[in-house]
C-alpha positions in Angstrom: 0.0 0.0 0.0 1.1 3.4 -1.0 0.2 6.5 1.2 -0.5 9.5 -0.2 2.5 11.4 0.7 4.5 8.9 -1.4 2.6 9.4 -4.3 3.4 13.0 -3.9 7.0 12.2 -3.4 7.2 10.1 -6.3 5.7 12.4 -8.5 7.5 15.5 -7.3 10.8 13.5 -7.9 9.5 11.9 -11.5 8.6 15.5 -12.5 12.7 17.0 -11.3 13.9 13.9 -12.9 11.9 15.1 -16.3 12.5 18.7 -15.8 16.8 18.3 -15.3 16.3 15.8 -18.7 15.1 18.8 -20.1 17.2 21.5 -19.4 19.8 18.9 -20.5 18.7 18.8 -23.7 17.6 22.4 -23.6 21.2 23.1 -23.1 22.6 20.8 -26.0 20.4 21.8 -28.6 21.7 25.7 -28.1 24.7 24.2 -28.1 24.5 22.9 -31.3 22.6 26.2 -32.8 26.1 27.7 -31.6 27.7 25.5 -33.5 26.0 26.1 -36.5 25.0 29.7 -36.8 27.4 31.3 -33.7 26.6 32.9 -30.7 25.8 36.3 -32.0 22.5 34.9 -33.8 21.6 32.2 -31.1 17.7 32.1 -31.4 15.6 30.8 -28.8 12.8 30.0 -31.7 15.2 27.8 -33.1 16.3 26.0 -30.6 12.7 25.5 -29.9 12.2 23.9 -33.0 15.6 21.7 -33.0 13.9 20.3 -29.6 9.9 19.8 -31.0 8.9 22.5 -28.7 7.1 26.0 -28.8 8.4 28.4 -28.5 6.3 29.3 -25.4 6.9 25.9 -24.2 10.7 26.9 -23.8 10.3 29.8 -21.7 9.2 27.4 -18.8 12.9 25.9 -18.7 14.5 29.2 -19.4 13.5 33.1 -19.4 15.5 34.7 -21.8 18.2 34.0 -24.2 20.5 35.7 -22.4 20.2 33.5 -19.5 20.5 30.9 -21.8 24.0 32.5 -23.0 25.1 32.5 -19.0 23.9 28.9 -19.1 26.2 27.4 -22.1 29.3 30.0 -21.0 29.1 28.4 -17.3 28.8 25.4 -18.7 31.9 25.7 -21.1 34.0 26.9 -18.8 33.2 24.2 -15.8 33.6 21.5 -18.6 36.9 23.3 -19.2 37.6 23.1 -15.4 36.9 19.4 -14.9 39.2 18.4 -17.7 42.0 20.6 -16.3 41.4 19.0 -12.4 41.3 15.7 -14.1 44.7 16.3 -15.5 45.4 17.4 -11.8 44.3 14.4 -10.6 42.0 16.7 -8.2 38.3 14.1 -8.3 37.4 16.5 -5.3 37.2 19.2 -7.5 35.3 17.7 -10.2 31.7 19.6 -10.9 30.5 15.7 -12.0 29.9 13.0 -10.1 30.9 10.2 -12.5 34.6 10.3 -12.1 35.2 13.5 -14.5 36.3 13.6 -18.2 39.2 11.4 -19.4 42.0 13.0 -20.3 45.6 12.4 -21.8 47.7 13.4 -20.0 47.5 13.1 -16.1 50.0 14.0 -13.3 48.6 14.1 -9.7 50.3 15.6 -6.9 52.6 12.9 -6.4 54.2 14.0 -9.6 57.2 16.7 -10.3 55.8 20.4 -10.2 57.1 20.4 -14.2 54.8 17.3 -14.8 52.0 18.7 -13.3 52.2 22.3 -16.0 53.0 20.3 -18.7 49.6 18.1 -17.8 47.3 20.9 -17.0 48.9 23.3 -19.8 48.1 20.4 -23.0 44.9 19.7 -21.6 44.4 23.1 -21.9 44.9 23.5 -25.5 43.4 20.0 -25.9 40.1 20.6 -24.7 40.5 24.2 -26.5 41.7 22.6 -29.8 38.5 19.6 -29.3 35.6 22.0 -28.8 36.3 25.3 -31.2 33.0 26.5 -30.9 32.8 26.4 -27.0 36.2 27.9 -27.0 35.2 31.0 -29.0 32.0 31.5 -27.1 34.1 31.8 -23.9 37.2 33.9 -25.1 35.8 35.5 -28.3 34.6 38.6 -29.0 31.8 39.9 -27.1 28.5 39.3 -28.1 26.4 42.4 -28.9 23.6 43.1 -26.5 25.0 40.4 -23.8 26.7 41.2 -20.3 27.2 37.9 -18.0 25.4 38.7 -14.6 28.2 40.1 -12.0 29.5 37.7 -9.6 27.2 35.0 -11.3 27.5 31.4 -12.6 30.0 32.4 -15.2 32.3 34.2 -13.0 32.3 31.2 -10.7 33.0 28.8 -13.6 35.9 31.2 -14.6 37.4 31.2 -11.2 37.5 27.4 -10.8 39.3 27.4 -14.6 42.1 29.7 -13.3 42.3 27.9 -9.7 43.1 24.5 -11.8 45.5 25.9 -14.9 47.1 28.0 -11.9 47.7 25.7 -9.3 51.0 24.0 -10.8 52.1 27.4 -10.7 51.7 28.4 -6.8 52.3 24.7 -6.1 55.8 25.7 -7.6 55.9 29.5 -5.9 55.7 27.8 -2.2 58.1 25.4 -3.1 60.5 28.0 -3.9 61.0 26.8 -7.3 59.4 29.6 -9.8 61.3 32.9 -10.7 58.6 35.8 -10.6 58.5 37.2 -14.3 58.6 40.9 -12.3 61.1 41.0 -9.4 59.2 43.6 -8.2 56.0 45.9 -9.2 54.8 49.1 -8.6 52.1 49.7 -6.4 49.7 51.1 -9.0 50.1 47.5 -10.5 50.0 45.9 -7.2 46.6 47.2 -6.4 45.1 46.3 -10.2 46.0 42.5 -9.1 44.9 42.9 -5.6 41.3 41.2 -6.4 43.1 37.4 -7.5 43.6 37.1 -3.9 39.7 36.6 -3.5 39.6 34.1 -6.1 42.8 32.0 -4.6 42.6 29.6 -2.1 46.0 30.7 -1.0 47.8 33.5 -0.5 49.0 35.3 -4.0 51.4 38.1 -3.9 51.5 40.5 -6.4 54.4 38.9 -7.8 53.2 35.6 -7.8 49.4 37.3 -9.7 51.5 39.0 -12.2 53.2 36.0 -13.1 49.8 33.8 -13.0 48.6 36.5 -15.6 51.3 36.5 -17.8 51.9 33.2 -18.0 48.4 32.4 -18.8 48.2 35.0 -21.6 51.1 33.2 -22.9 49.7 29.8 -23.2 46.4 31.2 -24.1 48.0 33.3 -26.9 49.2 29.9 -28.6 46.0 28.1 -28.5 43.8 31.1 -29.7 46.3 31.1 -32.7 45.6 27.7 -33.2 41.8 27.5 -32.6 41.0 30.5 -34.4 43.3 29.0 -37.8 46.1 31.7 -37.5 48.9 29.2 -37.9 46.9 26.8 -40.2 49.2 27.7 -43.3 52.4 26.2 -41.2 50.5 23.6 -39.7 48.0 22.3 -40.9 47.8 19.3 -38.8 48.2 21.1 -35.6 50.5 23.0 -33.6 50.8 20.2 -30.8 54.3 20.3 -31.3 55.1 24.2 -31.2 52.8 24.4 -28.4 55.1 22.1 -26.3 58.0 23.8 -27.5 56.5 26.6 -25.8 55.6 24.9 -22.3 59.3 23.6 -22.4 60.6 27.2 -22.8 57.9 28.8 -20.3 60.0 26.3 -17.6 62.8 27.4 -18.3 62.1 30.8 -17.7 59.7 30.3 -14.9 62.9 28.3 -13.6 60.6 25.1 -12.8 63.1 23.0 -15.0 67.2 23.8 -15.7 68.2 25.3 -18.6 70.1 23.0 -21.0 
């Protein structure tokens, strides 16, 4: 026998179970209109249609196509996460509950500081390199008429991207093993970098920011080349192989690995 509270239970959890199915597929299908016709012209109408849906139907799952934007940014950039905290080893950090994304190359913190950069630095331009689209939806340009809410869902799913490619880096910094690209900074430029230490789990020094920053911008630079097609006429397969050259030379100058 079934009371009636457990009917209501029951349904209550059928209908979350139905409604999260939804906004799954809610979410892939605007995925796949940013695929095909880019972010700038992301219709809600059509996405309504890819699904077999009114449009009226949609706006029960979602209210506007801007939050939908804020939903597939978030989402790209916590996908990007998890791939770079699997390449950390880091399951605790994981936004999934399934064990997280495989990945290539993996080096978890019983592995060298060096190990650990290369790992998160090619899963970087991996996962950057697999999913073109998502990539220029996140670090593109802007898209006309669209501001991501402050302090929302993809500021948080920005932060954990930078916690994971970054944490090599300060692993290194406490260690006493990376050379600050600035020996010292002014404190104009001190004060510009003083909001990373709310986003760190540890404590960053202006020194240590700066470098964060710049070495980011450095491996980002090489896979935006790449994504966007910039080096396509020297490589046409892929610039795998100058990208590592690159990690190998950021080392050496970070001083996480002796010169030759």
């Amino acid at each position: 026998m079934v009371r009636e509270g457990e009917v209501e239970v029951e349904v209550e959890g059928r209908r979350a179970r139905m409604r999260r199915e939804t906004t799954g597929q809610l979410r892939a299908a605007a995925l796949e209109e940013v695929r095909e016709h880019g972010a700038v012209d992301l219709s809600l109408r059509r996405v309504a249609r890819r699904m077999g849906m009114s449009p009226a139907g949609l706006y029960r799952y979602v209210a506007s196509r801007e939050d939908l934007l804020t939903w597939l940014i978030a989402d790209g950039f916590n996908d990007l996460a998890d791939h770079l905290f699997a390449a950390l080893g880091t399951s605790d950090q994981l936004s999934v509950p399934d064990g997280g994304p495989a990945v290539a190359d993996i080096a978890d913190d019983t592995a060298d500081v060096a190990a650990r950069l290369r790992a998160v630095s090619k899963t970087y331009r991996a996962w950057s390199v697999a999913h073109p689209n998502q990539f220029g939806l996140l670090f593109g340009n802007p898209i006309p008429g669209y501001a991501a809410p402050v302090d929302g869902a993809t500021t948080a799913a920005m932060t954990r991207v930078g916690q994971a490619l970054g944490s090599p880096l300060v692993e290194a910094w406490h260690q006493g093993r990376l050379r600050p690209v600035v020996q010292q900074i002014d404190d104009e430029l001190a004060q510009r970098l003083a909001p990373m230490a709310g986003v760190a789990t540890v404590p960053v020094t202006p020194e240590l920011a700066l470098t964060l920053l710049l070495t980011w911008g450095r491996l980002h630079g090489q896979v935006s080349l790449e994504v966007f097609g910039h080096h396509a006429w020297l490589f046409p397969d892929g610039c795998q192989a100058l990208f590592d050259a690159d990690v190998e030379a950021l080392l050496r100058d970070l001083h996480v690995v002796d010169a030759p």
